[in-house]
N, C-alpha and C positions, 0 to 999 in steps of 0.2 A: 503536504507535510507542514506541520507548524513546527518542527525544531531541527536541527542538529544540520549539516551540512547543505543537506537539498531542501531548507526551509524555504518554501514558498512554490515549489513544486508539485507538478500534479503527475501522477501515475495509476494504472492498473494492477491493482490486488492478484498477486499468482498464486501464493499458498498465505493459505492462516493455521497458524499454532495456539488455540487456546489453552492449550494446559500451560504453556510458555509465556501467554499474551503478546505472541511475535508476530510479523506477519511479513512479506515477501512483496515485493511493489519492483514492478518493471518500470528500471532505466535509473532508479533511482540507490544510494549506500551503494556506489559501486566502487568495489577496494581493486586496486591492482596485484595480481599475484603473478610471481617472476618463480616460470618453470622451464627445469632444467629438460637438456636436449635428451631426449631417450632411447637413438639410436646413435652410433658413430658415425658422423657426418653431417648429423640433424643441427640446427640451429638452437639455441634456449630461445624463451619467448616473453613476452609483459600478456598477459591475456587481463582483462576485467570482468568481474563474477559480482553479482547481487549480493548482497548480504543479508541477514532477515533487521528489520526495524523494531522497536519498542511500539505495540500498538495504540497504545495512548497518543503517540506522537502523530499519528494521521487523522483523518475527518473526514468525513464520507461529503460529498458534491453531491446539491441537489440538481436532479436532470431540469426542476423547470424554473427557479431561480441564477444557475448557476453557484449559488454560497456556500461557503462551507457551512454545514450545521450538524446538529447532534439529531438523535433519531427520538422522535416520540411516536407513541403508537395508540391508536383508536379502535376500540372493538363494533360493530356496528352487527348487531345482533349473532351471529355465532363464527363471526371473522375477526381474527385482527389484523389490522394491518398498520404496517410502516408508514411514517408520514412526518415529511420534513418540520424540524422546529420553528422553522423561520417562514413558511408561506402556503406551511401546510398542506405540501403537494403531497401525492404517496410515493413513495420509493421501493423500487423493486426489491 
């Protein structure tokens, strides 16, 4: 994450919303929601739930530098493929 509370933290991508440009990152925008008991007897509870993130605010980790970097891509005769900005690895 480069911004907002879990800046500097790394996570795994659960869902992406493009028409939103959100996207869902495990462990990470976790809000507290305080829910009410829903049987008589039950206790209420604090549970913590994901929130979705602004996708600009994340950066995709290269597998063979470790860096954060931005994505470029190489066609090499009728492929394209992903490939890190910084050391030029491919990325899945």
């Amino acid at each position: 994450m480069n911004a907002g509370k879990d800046k500097g933290k790394k996570g795994k991508v659960l869902f992406a919303f493009p028409e939103s440009g959100k996207i869902m990152v495990e462990g990470l925008n976790i809000v507290k929601k305080h829910q009410r008991a829903k049987k008589q007897g039950q206790k209420g509870q604090i549970i913590g739930k994901e929130r979705l993130v602004d996708a600009s605010d994340a950066q995709i980790i290269c597998p063979h530098c470790g860096k954060q970097t931005r994505v470029g891509y190489v066609i090499t005769g009728a492929v394209k493929v992903r490939v890190c900005k910084k050391c030029k690895g491919e990325l899945k």
